[in-house]
N, C-alpha and C positions, 0 to 999 in steps of 0.2 A: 221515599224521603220527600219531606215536604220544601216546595221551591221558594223560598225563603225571598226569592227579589220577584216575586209577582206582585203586579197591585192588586192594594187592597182597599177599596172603599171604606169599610167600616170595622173597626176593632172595637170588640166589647171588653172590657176590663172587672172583673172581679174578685177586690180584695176578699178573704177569706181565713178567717182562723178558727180550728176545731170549728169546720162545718162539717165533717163526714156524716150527717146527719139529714144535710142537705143538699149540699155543692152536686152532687151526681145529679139529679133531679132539676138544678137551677142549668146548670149544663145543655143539658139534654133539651131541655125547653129553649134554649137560647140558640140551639145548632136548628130544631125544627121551624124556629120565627124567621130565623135570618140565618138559612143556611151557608150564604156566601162571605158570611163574617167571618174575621178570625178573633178568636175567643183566649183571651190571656187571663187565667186565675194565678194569686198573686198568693202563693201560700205563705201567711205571714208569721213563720214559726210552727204551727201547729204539732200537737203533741198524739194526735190523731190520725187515722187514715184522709184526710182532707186531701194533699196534693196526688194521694195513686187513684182516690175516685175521680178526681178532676179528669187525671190522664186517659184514664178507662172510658168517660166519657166522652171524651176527643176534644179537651181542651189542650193546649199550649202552657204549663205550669213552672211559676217564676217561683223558687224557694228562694225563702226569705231563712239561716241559720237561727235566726231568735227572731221574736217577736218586736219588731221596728213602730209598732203604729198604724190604724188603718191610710192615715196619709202618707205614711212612708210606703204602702204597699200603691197607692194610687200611683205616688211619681214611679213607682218600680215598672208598673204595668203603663203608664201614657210614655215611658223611656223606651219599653220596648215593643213599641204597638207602633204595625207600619200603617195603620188607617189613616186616610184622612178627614174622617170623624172619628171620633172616640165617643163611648156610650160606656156608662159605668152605672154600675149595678151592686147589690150587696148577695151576699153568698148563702143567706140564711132563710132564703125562699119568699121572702115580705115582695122583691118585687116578680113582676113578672114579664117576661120579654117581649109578649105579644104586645105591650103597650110602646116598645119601642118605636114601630112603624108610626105611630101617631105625634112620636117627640120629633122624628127623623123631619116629617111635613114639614114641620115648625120651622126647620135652617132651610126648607126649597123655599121658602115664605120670604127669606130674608136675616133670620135671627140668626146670632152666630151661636148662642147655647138657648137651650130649651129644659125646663127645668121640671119634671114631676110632682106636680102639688097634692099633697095629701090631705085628705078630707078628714073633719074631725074626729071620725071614725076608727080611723086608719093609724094613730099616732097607739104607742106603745102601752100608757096609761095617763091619766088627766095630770100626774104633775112634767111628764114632759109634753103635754100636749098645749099646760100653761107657761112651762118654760119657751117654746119654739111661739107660741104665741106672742110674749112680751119681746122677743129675736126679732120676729116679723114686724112690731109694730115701729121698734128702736128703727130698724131698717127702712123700714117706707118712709120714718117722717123727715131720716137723714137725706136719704135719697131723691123723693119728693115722688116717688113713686112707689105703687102698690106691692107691696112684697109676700107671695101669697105662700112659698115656703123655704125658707133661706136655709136652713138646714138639711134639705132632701139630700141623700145619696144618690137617686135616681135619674140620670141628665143624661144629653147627648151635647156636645159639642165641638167646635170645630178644632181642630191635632193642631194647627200649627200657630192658634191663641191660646190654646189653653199653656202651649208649652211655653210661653212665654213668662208663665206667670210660675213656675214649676219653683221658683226660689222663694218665692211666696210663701210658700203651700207649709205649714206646720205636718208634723209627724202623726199627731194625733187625730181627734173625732174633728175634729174645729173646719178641714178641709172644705167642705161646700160652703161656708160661709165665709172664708176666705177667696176661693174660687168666684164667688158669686159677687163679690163687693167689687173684686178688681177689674172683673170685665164692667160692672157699671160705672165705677169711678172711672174709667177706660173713656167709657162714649161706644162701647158695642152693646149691640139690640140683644134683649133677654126678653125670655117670655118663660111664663108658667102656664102649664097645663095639668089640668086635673087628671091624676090618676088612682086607683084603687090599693092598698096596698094590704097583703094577706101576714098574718098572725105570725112571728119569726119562728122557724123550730129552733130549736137546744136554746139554752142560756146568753141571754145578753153579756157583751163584753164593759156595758156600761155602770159602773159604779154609783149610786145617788150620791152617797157623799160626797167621793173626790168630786166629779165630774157637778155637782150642785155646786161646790168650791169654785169651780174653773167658771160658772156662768158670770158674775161679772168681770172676769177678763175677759168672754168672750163678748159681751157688750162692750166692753173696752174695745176690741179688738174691731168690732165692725164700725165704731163710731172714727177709729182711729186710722183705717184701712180707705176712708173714704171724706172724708174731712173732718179732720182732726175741730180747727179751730169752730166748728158745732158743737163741742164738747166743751173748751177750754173757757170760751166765750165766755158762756152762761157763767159759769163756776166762776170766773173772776168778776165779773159782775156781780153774782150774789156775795164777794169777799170787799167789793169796792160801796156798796149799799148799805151792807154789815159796819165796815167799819164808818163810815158818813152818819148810820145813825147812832150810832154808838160815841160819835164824835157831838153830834148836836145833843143828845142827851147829858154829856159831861160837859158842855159847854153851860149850857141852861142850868144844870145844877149845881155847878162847882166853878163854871168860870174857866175849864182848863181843858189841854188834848193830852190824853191819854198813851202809855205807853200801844196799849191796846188796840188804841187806834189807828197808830201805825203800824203795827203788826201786822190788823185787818188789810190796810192800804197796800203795804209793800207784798203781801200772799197778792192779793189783784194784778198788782204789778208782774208778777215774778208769773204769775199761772194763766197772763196775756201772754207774755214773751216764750212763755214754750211752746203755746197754742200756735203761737205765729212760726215758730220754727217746724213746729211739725206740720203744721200746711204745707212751708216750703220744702218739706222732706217726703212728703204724699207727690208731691209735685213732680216732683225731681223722680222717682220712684216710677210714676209713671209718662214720663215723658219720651219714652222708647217704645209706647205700647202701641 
């Protein structure tokens, strides 16, 4: 029987659904890099042999009843991961373990997460490689720092920040870039480092459409998870300019102000005053971190 109150340095976490195709293999690679790990696959529903390969392999396997999300399966596995680092991985063989020891460096350095960055190469096909592109860039100009891959699954970081932020975390794909905005709106050290990442076996869980739907809430999401009023700003500005010139033209023409005008004005108004609430809501949010 395994001794359940021994320390553990490092816990690897890997969500997993209908990976019996790979999860054995991602396993096994994960126990020979870092054989003092302990290893939680986070079977999320699967309809497949996924969690008795996992077990066969000598992983530690959290059944999930139905299928929750791969973020729901992340907070399942950092809830019950006694590490104190946590290193999360995907199940579908894209990453691979031996790059862990090189993310681990990263936190002896000082950084509290270290993050996997994928090379153009490495990214699934060119329209998610353009989508995590424009992610990337929304991200560094908010931030004011270089954001080499805000969507990576492939991280290590430290168990007793990441937990902090566990009410954060959405259910679905959106997690690392949720993850990754908090600790920077935070004021904790991030870094990315470049890793390689291999071709997924079996089928993506990812949809183009829906998940093409969800991209500008996920830009929403990062702009809003990290200062909101960078967002707001602009927008009522362009609503306060709109209507200013729209006022000088119906002035010059007709001599008069415009319903219209005010419209523009009072949208300004109104799309300041959220902006400003949701600062002071970012704020407050993180004010415990």
């Amino acid at each position: 029987m395994t001794n359940t109150n021994k320390s553990v340095e490092l816990s690897i976490v890997i969500p997993a659904k209908n990976e019996a195709a790979s999860i054995g293999e991602v396993v096994t690679r994960a126990r020979r890099a870092l054989p003092d790990a302990e290893i939680l696959v986070v079977d999320d529903g699967s309809t497949d042999d996924t969690g008795a390969l996992a077990a066969a392999a000598g992983a530690t396997v959290i059944h999930h009843p139905e299928s929750l999300g791969n973020g729901a399966s992340v907070k399942s596995g950092a809830r019950a991961a006694r590490g104190e680092i946590l290193a999360f991985m995907d199940g579908d063989g894209q990453h691979d373990a031996r790059e862990l020891p090189g993310l681990l460096a990263k936190l002896d350095e000082g950084y509290q997460m270290a993050i996997g960055a994928r090379d153009s190469g490495s990214h699934a096909n060119v329209g998610r490689m353009f989508a995590n592109g424009i992610y990337n860039e929304i991200a560094s100009r908010l931030t004011g720092r270089r954001i080499l891959d805000l969507t990576s699954g492939f991280r290590v970081v430290r168990a007793s920040l990441f937990k902090q932020f566990l009410y954060l975390l959405p259910n679905g794909f959106s997690y690392p870039t949720t993850i990754t905005m908090a600790f920077l709106r935070s004021g904790y050290p991030v870094c990315f480092a470049p890793v390689k990442v291999a071709e997924r076996n079996g089928k993506s869980h990812i949809r183009p459409v829906r998940d093409g739907v969800r991209f500008l809430v996920i830009i929403f999401k990062v702009a809003t998870l990290y200062s909101p009023l960078k967002i707001f700003l602009p927008a009522s500005g362009l609503f306060f300019v709109t209507g200013l010139s729209y006022y000088a033209y119906t002035y010059f023409s007709s001599g008069r102000f415009t319903n219209m005008s005010m419209l523009m004005f009072t949208a300004a108004v109104i799309i300041f005053l959220i902006g400003l609430i949701s600062e002071q809501i970012t704020a407050l949010t993180y004010s415990k971190a």
